[in-house]
C-alpha positions as CSV (number, residue, x, y, z in Angstrom):
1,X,-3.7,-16.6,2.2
2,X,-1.9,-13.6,3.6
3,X,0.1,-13.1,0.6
4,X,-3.1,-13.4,-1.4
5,X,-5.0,-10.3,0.7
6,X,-1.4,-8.0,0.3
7,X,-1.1,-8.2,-4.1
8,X,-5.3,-8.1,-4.0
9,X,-4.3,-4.8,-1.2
10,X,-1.8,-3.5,-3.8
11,X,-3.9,-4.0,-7.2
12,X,-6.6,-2.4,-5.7
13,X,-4.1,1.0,-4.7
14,X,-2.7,0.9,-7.9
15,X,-6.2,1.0,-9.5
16,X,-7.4,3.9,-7.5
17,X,-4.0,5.9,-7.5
18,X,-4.1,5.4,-11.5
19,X,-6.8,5.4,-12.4
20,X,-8.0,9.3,-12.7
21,X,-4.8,9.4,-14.2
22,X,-5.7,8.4,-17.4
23,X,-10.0,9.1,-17.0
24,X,-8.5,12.5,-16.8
25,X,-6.7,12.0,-20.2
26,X,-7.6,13.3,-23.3
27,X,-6.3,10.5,-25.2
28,X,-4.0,7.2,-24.4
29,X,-1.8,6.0,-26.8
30,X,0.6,3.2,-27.5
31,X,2.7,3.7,-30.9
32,X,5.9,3.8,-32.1
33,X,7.2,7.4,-32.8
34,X,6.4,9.2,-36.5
35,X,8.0,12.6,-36.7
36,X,10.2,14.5,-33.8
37,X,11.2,17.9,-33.9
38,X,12.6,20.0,-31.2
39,X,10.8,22.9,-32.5
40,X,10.5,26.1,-34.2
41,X,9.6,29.7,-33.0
42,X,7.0,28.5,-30.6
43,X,8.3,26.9,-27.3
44,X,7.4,23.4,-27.9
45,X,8.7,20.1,-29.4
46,X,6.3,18.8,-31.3
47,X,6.1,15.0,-32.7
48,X,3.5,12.0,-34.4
49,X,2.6,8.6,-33.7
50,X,3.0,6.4,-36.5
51,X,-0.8,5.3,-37.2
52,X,-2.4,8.2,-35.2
53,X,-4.1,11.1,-37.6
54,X,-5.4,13.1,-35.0
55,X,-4.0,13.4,-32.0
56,X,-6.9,15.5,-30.5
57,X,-10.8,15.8,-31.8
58,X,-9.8,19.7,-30.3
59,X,-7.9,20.0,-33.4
60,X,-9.3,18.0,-36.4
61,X,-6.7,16.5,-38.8
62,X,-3.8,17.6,-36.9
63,X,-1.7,14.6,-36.0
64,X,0.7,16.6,-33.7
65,X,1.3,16.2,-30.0
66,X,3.1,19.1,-28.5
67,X,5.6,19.0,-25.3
68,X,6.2,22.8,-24.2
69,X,9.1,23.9,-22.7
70,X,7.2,24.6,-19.3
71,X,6.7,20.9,-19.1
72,X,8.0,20.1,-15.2
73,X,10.3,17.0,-16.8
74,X,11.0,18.7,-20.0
75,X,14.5,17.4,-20.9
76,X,13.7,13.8,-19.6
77,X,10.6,13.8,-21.7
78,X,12.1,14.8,-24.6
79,X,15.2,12.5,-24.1
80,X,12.7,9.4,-23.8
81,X,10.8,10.4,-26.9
82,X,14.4,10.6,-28.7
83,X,15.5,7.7,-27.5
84,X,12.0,5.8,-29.1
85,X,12.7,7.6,-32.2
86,X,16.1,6.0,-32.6
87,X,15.1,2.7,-30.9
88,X,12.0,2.3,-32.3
89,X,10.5,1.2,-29.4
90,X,7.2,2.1,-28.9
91,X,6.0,5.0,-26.7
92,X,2.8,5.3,-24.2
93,X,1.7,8.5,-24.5
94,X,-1.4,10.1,-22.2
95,X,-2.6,14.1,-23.1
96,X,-3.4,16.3,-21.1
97,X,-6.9,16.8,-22.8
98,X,-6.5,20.6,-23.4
99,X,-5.2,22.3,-26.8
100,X,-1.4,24.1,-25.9
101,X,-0.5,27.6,-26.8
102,X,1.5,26.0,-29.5
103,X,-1.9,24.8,-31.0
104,X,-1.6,20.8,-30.9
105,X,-2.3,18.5,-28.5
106,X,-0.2,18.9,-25.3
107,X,1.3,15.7,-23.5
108,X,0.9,15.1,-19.9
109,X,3.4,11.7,-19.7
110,X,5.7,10.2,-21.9
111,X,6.9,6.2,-21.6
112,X,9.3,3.4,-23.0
113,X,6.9,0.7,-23.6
């Protein structure tokens, strides 16, 4: 029984400690990778989802997410979403719920899946 009250004791931790996480979120997605490029003028990498066509109601149409440079975890973001491209193993992505400088969608979290 004691084992019991200590997973029901962590599930219900995990819950709370996640679970503004992702109420917070614009958007929560689970897709493989479309497009991935490390940029262009503007201080962003920018990629798709295959399947997603908007990756924000913010921006209607625009099927871009957008991981600035200012990102704390920058380079191991960008290394897991290069890694899913070439794997093809799908990504869990969770916004940020605000529109970025670089006018898409700007990610909060990046995962293998």
């Amino acid at each position: 029984m004691n084992n019991i009250n200590r997973r029901f004791s962590l599930l219900f931790i995990l819950t709370i400690v996640w679970s503004p996480l992702v109420w917070s979120a614009d958007g929560v997605f689970e897709k493989r990778l479309g497009q991935l490029f490390g940029g262009d003028s503007r201080p962003c990498a920018f990629f798709t989802l295959e399947g997603v066509a908007e990756a924000t109601t913010a921006v209607p149409g625009s099927p871009y997410f957008v991981l600035p440079n200012t990102h704390p975890q920058f380079k191991e973001t960008f290394s897991i979403l290069l890694s899913a491209k070439i794997s093809g193993v799908p990504v869990y992505i969770v916004t940020t719920g605000s529109v970025h400088a670089c006018g898409h969608a700007e990610v909060k979290s990046v995962g293998l899946l």
